[in-house]
N, CA, C and O atoms as a Maestro MAE file, in Angstrom:
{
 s_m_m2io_version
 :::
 2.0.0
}

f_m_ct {
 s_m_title
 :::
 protein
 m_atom[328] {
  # First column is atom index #
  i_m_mmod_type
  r_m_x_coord
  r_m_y_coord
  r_m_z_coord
  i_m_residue_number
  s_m_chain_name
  s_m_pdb_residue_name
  s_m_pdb_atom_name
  i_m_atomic_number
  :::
  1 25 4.142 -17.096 -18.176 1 A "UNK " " N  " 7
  2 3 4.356 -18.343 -17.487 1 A "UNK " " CA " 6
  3 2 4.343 -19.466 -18.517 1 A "UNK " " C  " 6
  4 15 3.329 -19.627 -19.196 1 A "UNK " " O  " 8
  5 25 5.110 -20.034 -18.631 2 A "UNK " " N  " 7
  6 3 5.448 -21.442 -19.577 2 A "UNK " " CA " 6
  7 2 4.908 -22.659 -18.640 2 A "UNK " " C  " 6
  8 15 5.100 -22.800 -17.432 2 A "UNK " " O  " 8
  9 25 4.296 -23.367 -19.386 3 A "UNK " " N  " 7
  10 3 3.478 -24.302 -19.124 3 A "UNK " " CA " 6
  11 2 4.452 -25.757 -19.613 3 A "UNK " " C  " 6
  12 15 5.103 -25.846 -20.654 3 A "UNK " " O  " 8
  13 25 4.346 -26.627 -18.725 4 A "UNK " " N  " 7
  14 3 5.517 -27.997 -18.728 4 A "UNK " " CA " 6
  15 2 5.042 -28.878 -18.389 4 A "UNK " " C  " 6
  16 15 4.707 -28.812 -17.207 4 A "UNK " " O  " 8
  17 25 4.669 -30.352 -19.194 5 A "UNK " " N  " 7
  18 3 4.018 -31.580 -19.096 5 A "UNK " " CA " 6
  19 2 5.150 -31.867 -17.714 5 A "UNK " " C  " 6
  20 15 6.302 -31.450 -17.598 5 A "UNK " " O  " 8
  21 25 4.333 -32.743 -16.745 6 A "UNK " " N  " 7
  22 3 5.115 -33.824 -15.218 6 A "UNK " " CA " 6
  23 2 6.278 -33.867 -15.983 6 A "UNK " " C  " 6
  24 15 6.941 -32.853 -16.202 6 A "UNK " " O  " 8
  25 25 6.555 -34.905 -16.380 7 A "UNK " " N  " 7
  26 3 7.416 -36.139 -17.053 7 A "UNK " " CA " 6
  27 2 8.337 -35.185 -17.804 7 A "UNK " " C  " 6
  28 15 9.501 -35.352 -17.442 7 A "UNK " " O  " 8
  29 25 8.192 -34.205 -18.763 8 A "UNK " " N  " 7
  30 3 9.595 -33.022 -19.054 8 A "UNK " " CA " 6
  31 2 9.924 -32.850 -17.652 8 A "UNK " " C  " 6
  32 15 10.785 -33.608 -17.207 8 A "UNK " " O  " 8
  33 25 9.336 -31.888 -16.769 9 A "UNK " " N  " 7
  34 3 9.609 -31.396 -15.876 9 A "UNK " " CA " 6
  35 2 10.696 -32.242 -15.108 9 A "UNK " " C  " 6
  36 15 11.659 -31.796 -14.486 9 A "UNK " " O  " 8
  37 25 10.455 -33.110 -15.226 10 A "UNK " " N  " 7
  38 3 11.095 -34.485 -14.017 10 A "UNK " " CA " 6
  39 2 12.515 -34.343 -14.767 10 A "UNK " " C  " 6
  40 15 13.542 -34.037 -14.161 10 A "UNK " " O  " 8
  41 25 12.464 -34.583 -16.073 11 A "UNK " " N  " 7
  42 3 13.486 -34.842 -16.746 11 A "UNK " " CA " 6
  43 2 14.705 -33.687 -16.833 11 A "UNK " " C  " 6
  44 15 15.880 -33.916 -17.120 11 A "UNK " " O  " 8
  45 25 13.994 -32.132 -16.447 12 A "UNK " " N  " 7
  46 3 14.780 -31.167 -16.918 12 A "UNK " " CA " 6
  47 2 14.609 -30.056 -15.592 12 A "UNK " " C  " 6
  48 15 14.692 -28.828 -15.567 12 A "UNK " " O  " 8
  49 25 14.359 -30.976 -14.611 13 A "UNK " " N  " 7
  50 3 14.327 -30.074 -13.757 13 A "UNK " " CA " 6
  51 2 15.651 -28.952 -13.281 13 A "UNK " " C  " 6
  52 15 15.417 -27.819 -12.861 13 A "UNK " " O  " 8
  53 25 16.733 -29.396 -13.406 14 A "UNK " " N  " 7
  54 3 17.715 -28.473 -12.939 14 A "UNK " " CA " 6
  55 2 17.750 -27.291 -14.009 14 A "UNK " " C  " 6
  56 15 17.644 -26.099 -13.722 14 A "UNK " " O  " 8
  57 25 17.883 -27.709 -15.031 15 A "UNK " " N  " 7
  58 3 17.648 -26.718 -16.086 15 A "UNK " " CA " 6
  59 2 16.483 -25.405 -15.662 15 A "UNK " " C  " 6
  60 15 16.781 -24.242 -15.392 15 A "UNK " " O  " 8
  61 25 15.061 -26.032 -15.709 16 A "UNK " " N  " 7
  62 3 14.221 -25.459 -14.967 16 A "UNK " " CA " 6
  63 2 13.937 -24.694 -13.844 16 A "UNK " " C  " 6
  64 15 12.961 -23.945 -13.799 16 A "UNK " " O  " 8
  65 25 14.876 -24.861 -12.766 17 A "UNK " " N  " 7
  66 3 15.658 -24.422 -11.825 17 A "UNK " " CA " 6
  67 2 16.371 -23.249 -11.880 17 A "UNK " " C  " 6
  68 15 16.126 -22.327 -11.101 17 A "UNK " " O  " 8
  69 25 17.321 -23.181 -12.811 18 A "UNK " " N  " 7
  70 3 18.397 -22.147 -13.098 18 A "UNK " " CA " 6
  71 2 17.269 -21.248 -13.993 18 A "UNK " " C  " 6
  72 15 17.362 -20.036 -13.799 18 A "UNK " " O  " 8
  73 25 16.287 -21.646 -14.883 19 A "UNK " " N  " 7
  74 3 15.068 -20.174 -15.563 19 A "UNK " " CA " 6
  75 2 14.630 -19.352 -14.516 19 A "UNK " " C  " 6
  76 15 14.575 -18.122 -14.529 19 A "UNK " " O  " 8
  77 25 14.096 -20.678 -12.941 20 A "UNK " " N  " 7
  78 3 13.464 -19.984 -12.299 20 A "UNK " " CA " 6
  79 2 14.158 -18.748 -11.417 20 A "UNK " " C  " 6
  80 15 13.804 -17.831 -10.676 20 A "UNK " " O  " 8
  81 25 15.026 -19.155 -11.816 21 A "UNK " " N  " 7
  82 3 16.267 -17.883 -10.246 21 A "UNK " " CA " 6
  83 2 16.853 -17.031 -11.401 21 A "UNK " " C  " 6
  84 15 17.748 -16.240 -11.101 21 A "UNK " " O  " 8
  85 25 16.394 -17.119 -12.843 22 A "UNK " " N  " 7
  86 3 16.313 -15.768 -13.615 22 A "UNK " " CA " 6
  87 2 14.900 -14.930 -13.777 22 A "UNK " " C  " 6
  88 15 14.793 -13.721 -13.982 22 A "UNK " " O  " 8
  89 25 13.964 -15.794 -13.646 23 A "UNK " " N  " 7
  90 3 12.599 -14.758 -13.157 23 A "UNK " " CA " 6
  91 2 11.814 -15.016 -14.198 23 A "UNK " " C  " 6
  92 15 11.080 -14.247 -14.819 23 A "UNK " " O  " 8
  93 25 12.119 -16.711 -14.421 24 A "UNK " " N  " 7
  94 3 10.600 -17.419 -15.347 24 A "UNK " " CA " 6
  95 2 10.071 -18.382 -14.173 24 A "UNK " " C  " 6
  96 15 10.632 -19.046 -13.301 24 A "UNK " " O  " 8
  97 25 8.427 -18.103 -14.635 25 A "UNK " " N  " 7
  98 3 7.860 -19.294 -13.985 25 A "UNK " " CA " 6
  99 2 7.033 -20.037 -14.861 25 A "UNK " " C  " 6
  100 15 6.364 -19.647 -15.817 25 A "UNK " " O  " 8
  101 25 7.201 -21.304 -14.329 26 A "UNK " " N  " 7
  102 3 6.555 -22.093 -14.690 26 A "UNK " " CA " 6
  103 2 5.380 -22.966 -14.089 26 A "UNK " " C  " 6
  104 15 5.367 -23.353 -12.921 26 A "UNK " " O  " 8
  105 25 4.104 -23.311 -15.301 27 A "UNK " " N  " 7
  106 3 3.155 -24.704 -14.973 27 A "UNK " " CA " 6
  107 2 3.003 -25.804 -14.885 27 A "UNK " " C  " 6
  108 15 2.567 -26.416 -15.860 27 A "UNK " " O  " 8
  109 25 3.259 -26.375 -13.866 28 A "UNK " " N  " 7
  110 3 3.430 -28.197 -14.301 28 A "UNK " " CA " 6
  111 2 2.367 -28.900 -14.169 28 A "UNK " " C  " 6
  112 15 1.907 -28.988 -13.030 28 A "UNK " " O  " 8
  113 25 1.482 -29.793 -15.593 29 A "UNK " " N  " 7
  114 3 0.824 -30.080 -16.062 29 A "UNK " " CA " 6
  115 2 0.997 -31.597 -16.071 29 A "UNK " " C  " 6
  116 15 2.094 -32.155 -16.093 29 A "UNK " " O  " 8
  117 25 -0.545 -32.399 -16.045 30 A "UNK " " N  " 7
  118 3 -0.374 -33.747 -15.792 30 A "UNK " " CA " 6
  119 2 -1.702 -34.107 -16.657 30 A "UNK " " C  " 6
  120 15 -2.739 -33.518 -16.349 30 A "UNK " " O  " 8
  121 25 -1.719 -34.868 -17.523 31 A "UNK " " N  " 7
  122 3 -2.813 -35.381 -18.113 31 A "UNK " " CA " 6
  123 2 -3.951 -33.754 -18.555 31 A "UNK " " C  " 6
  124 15 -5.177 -33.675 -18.620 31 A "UNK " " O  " 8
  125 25 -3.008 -32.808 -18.751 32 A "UNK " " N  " 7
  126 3 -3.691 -31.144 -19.008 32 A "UNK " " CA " 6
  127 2 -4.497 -31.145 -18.055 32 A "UNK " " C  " 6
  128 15 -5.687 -30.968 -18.317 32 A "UNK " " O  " 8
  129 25 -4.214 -31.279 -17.130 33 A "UNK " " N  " 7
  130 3 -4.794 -30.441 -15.858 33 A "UNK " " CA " 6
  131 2 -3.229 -29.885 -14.604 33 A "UNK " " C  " 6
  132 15 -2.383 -30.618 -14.089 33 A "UNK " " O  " 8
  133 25 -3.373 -28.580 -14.506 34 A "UNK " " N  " 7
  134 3 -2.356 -28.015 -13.320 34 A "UNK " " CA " 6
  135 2 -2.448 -28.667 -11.965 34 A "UNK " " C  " 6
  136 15 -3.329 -28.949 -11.152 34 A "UNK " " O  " 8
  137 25 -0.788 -28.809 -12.120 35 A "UNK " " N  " 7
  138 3 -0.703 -29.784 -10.667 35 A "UNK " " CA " 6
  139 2 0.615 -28.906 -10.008 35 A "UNK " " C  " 6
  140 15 1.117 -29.194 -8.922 35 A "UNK " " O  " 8
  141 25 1.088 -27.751 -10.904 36 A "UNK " " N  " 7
  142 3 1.843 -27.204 -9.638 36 A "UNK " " CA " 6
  143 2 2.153 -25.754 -10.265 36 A "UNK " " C  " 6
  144 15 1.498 -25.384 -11.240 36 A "UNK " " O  " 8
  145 25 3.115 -24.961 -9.727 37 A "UNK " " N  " 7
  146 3 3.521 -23.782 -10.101 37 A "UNK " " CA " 6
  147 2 4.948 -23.357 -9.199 37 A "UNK " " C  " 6
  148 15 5.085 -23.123 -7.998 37 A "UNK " " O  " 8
  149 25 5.917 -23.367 -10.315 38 A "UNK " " N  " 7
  150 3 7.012 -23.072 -9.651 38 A "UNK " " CA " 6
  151 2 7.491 -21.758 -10.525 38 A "UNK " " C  " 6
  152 15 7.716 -21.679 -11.733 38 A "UNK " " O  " 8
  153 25 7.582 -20.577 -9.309 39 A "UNK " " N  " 7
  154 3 7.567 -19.434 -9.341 39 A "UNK " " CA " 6
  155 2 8.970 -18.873 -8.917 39 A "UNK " " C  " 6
  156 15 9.598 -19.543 -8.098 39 A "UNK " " O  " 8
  157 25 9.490 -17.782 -9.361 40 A "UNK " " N  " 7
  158 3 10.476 -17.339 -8.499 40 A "UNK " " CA " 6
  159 2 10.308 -16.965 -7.152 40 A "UNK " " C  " 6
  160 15 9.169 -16.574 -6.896 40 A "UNK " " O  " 8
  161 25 11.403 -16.973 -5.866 41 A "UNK " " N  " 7
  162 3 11.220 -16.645 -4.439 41 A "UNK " " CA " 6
  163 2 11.243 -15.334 -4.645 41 A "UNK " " C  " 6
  164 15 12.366 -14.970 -4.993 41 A "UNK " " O  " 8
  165 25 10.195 -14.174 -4.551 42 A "UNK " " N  " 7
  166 3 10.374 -12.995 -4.341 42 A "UNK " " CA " 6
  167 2 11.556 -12.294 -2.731 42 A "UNK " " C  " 6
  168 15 11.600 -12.605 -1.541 42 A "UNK " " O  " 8
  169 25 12.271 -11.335 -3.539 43 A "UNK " " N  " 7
  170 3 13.550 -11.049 -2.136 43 A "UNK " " CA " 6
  171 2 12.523 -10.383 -1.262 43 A "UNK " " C  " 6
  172 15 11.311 -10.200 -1.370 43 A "UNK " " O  " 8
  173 25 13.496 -10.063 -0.292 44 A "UNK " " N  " 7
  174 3 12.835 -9.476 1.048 44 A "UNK " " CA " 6
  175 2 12.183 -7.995 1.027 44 A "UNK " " C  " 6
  176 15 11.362 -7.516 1.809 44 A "UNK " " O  " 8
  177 25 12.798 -7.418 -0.106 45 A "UNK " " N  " 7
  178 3 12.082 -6.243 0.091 45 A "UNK " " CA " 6
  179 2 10.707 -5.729 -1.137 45 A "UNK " " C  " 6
  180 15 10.160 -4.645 -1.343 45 A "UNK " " O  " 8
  181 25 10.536 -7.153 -1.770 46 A "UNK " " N  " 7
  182 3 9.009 -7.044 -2.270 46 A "UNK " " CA " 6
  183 2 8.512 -7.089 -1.204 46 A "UNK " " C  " 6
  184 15 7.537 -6.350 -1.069 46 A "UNK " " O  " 8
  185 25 8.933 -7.956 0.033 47 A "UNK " " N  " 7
  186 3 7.611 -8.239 0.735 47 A "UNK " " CA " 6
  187 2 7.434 -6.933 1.609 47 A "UNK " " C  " 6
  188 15 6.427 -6.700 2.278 47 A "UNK " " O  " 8
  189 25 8.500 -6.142 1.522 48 A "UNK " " N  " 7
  190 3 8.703 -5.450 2.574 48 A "UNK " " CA " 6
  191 2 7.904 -3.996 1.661 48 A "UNK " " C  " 6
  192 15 7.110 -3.456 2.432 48 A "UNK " " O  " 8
  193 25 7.926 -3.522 0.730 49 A "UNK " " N  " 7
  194 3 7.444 -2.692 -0.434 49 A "UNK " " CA " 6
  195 2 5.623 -2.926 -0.121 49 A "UNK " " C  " 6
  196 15 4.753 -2.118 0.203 49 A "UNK " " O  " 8
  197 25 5.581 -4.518 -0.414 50 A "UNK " " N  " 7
  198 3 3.737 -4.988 -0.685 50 A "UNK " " CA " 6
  199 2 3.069 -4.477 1.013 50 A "UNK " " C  " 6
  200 15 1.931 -4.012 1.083 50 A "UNK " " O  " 8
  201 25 3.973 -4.651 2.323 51 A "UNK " " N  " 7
  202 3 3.447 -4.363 3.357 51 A "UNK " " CA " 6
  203 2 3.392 -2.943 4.008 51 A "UNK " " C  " 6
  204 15 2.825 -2.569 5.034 51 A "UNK " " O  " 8
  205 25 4.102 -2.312 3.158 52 A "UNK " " N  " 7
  206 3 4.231 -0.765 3.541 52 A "UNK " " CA " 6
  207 2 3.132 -0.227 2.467 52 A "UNK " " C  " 6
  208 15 2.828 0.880 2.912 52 A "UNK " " O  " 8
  209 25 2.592 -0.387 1.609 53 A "UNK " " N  " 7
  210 3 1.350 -0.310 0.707 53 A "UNK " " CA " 6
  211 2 0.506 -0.607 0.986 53 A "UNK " " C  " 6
  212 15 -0.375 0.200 0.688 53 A "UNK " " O  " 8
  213 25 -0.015 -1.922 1.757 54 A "UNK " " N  " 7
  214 3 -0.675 -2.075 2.471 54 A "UNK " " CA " 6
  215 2 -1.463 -1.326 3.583 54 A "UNK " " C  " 6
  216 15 -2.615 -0.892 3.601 54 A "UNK " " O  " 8
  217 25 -0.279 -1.319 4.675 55 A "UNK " " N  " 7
  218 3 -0.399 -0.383 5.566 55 A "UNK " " CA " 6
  219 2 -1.019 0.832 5.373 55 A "UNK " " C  " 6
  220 15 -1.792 1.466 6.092 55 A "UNK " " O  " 8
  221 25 -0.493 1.080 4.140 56 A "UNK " " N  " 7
  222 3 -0.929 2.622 3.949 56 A "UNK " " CA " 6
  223 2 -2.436 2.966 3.671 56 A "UNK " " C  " 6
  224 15 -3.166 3.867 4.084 56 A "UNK " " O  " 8
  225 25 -2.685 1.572 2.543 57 A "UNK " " N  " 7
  226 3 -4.231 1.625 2.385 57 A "UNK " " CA " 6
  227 2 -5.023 1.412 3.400 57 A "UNK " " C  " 6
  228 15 -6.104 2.000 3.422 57 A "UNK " " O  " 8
  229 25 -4.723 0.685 4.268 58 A "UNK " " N  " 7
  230 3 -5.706 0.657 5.715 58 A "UNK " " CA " 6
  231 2 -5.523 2.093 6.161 58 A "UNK " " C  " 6
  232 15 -6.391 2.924 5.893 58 A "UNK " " O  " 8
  233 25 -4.849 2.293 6.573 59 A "UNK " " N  " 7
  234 3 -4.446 3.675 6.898 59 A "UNK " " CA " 6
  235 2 -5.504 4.686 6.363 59 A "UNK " " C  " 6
  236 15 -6.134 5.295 7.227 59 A "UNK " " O  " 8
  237 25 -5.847 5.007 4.768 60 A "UNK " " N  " 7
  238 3 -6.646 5.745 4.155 60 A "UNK " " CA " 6
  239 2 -8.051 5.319 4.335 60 A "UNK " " C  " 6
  240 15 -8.927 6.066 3.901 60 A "UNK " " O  " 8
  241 25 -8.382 4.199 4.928 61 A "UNK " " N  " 7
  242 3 -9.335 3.765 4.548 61 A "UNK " " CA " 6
  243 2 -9.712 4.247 6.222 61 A "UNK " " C  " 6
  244 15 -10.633 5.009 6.518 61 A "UNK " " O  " 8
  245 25 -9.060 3.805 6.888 62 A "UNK " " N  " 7
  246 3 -9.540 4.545 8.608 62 A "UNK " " CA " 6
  247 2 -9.907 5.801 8.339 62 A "UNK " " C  " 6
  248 15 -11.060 6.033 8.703 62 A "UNK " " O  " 8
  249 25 -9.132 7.056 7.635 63 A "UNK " " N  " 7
  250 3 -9.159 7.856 8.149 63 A "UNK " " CA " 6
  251 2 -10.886 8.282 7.226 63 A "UNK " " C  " 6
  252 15 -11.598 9.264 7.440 63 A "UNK " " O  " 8
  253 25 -11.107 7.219 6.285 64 A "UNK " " N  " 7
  254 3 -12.741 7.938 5.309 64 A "UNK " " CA " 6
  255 2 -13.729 7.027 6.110 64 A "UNK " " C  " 6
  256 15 -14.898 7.039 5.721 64 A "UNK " " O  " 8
  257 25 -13.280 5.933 7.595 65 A "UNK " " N  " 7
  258 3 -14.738 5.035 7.955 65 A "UNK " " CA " 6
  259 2 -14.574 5.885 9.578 65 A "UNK " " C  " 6
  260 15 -13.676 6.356 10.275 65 A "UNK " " O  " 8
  261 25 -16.068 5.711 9.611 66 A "UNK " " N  " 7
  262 3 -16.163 6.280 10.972 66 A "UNK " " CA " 6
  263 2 -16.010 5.381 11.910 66 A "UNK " " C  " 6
  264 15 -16.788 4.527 11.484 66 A "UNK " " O  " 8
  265 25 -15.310 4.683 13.466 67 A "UNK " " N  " 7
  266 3 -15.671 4.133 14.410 67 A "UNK " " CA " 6
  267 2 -16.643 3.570 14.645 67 A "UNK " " C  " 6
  268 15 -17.602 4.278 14.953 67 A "UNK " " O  " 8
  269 25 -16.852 1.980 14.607 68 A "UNK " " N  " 7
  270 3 -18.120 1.458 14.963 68 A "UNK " " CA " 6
  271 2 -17.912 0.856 16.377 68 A "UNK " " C  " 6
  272 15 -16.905 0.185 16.600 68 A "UNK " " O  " 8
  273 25 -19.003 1.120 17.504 69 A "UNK " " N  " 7
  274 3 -18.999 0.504 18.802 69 A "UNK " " CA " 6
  275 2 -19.643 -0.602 18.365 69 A "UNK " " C  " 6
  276 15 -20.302 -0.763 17.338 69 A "UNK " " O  " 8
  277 25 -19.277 -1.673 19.631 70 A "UNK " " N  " 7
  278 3 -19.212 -3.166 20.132 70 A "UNK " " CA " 6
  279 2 -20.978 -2.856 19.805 70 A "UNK " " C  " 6
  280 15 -21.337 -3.221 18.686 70 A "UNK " " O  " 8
  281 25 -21.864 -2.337 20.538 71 A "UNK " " N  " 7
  282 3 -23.284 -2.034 20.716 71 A "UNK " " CA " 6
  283 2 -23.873 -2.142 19.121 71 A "UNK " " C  " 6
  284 15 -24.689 -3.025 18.856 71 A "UNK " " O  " 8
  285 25 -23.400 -1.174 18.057 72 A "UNK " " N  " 7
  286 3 -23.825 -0.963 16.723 72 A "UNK " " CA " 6
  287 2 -23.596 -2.320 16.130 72 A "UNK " " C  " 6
  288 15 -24.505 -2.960 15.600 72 A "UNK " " O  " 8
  289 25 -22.518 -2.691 16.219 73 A "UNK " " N  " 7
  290 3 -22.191 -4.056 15.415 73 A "UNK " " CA " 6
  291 2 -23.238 -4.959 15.658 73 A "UNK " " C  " 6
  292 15 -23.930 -5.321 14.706 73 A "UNK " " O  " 8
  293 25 -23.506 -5.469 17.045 74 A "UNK " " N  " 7
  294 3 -24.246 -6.202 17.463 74 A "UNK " " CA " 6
  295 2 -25.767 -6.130 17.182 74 A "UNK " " C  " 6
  296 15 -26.540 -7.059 16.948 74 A "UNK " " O  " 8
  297 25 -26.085 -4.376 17.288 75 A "UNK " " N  " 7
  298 3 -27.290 -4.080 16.705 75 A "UNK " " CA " 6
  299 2 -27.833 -4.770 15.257 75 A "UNK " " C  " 6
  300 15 -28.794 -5.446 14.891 75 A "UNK " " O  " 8
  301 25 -26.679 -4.209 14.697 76 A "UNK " " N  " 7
  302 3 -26.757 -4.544 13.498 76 A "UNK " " CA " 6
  303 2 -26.649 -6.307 12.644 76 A "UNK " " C  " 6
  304 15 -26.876 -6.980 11.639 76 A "UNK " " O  " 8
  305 25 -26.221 -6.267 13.754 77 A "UNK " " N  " 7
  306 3 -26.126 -8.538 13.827 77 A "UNK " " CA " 6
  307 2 -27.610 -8.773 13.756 77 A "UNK " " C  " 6
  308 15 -28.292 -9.582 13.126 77 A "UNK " " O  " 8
  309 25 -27.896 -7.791 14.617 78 A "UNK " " N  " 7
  310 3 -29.456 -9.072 14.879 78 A "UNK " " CA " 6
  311 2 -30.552 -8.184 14.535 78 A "UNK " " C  " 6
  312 15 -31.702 -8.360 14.937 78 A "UNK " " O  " 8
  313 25 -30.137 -7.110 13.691 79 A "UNK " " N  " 7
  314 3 -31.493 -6.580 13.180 79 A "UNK " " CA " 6
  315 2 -32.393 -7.683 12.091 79 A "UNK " " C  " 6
  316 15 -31.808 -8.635 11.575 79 A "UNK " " O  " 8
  317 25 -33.540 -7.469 11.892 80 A "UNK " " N  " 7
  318 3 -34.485 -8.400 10.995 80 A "UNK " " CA " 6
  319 2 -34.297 -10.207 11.611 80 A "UNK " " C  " 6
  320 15 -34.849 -11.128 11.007 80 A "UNK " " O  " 8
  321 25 -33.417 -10.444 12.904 81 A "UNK " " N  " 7
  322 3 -34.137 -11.126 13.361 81 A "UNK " " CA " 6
  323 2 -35.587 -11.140 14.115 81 A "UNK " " C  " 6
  324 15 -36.406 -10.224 14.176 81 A "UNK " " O  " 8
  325 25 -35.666 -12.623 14.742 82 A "UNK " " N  " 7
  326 3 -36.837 -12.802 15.406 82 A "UNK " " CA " 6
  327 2 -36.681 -13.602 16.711 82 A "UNK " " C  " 6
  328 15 -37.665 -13.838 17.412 82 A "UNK " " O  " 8
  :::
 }
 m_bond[327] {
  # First column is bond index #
  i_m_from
  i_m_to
  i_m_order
  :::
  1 1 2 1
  2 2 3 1
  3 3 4 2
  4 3 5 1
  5 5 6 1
  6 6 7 1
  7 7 8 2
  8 7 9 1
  9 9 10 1
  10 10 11 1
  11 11 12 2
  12 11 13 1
  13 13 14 1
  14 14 15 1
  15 15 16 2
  16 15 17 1
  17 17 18 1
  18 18 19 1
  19 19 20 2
  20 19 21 1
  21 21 22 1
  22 22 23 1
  23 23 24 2
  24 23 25 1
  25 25 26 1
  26 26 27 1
  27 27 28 2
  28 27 29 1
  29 29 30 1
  30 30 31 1
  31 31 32 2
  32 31 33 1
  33 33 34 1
  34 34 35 1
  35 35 36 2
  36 35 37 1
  37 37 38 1
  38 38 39 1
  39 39 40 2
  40 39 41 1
  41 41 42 1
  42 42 43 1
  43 43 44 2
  44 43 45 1
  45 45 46 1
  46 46 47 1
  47 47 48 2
  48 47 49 1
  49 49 50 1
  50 50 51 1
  51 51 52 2
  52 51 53 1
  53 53 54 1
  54 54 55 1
  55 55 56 2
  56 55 57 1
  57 57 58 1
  58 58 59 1
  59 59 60 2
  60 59 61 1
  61 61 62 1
  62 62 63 1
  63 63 64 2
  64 63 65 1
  65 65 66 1
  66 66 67 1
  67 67 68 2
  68 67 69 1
  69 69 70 1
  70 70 71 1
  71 71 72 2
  72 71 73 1
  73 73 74 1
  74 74 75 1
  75 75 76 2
  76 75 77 1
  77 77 78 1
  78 78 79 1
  79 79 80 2
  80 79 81 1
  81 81 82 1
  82 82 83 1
  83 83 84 2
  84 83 85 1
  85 85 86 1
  86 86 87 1
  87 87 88 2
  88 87 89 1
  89 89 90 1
  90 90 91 1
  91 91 92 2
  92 91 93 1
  93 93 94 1
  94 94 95 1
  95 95 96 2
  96 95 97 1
  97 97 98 1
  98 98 99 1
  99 99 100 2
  100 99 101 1
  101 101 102 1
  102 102 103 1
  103 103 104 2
  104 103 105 1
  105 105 106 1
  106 106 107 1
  107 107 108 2
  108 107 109 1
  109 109 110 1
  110 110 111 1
  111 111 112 2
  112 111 113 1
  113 113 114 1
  114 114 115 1
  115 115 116 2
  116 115 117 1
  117 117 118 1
  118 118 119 1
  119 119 120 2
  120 119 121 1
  121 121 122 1
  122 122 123 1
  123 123 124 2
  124 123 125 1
  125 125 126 1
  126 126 127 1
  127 127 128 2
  128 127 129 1
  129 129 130 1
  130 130 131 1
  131 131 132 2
  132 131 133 1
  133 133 134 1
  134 134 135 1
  135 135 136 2
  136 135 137 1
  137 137 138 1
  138 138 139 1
  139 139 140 2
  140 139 141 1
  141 141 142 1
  142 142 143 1
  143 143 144 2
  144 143 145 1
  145 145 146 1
  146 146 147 1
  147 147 148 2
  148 147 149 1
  149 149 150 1
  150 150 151 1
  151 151 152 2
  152 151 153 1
  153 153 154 1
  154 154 155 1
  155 155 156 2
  156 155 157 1
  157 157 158 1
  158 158 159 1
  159 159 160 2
  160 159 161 1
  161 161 162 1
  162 162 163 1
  163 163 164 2
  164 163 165 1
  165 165 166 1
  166 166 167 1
  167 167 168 2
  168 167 169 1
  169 169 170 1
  170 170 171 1
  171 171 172 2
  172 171 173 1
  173 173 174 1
  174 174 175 1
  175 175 176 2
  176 175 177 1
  177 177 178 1
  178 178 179 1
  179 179 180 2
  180 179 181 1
  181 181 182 1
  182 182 183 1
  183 183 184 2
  184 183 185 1
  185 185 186 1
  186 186 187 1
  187 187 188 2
  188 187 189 1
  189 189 190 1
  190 190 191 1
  191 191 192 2
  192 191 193 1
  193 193 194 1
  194 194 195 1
  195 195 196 2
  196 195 197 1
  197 197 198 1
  198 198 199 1
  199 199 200 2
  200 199 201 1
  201 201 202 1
  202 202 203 1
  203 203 204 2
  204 203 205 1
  205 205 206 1
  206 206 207 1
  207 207 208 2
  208 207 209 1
  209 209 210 1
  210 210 211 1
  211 211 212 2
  212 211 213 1
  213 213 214 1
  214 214 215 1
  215 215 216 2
  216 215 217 1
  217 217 218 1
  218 218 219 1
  219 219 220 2
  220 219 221 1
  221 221 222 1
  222 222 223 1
  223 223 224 2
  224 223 225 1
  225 225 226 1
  226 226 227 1
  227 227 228 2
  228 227 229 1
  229 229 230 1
  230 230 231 1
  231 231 232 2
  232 231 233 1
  233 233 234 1
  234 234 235 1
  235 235 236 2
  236 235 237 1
  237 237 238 1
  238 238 239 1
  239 239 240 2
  240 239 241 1
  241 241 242 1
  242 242 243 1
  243 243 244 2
  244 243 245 1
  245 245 246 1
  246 246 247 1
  247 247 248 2
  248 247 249 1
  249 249 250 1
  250 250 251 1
  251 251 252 2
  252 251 253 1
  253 253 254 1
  254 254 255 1
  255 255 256 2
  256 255 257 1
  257 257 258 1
  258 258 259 1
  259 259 260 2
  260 259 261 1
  261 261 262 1
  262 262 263 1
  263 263 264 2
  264 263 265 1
  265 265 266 1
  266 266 267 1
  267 267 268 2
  268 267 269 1
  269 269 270 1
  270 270 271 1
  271 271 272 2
  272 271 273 1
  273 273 274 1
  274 274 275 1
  275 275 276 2
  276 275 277 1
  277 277 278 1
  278 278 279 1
  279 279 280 2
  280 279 281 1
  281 281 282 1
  282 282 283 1
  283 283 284 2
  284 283 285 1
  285 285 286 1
  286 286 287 1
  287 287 288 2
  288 287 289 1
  289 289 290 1
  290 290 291 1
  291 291 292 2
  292 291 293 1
  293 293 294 1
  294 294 295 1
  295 295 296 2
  296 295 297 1
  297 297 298 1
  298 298 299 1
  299 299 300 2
  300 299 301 1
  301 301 302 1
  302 302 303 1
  303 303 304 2
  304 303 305 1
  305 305 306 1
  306 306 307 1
  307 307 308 2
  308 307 309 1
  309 309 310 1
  310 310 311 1
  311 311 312 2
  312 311 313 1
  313 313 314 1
  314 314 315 1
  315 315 316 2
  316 315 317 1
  317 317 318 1
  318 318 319 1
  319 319 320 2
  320 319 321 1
  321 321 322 1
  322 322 323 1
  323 323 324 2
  324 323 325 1
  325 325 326 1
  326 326 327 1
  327 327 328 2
  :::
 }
}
């Protein structure tokens, strides 16, 4: 990620523009502190890839936790109160 003072940025934004829709991103910096991040738009089927991975890990993770009832949870809410 390339890091870019406000004031370049302002100046060269279209330029900046055309890096980002080749798959650079950039930091935009103000007095050296981050004030933004312009990233490429990931297409539809990252998102669609990251949610089927997802899925799957819940998935694995059901099948190693046992079922907790409404009763246990609650038990367990208010144990070591008073």
């Amino acid at each position: 990620m390339q890091t870019i003072q406000a004031s370049e940025a302002k100046t060269k934004f279209l330029k900046i523009l055309d890096e980002v829709e080749g798959g650079q991103a950039f930091q935009v910096t103000r007095h050296g502190r981050t004030i933004a991040r312009i990233i490429p738009e990931p297409d539809d089927e990252d998102y669609r890839e990251q949610a089927q991975r997802a899925f799957a890990t819940i998935g694995q993770i059901r099948k190693r936790v046992k079922p907790v009832s409404l009763a246990q949870i609650l038990a367990d809410k208010n144990r070591g109160r008073r």
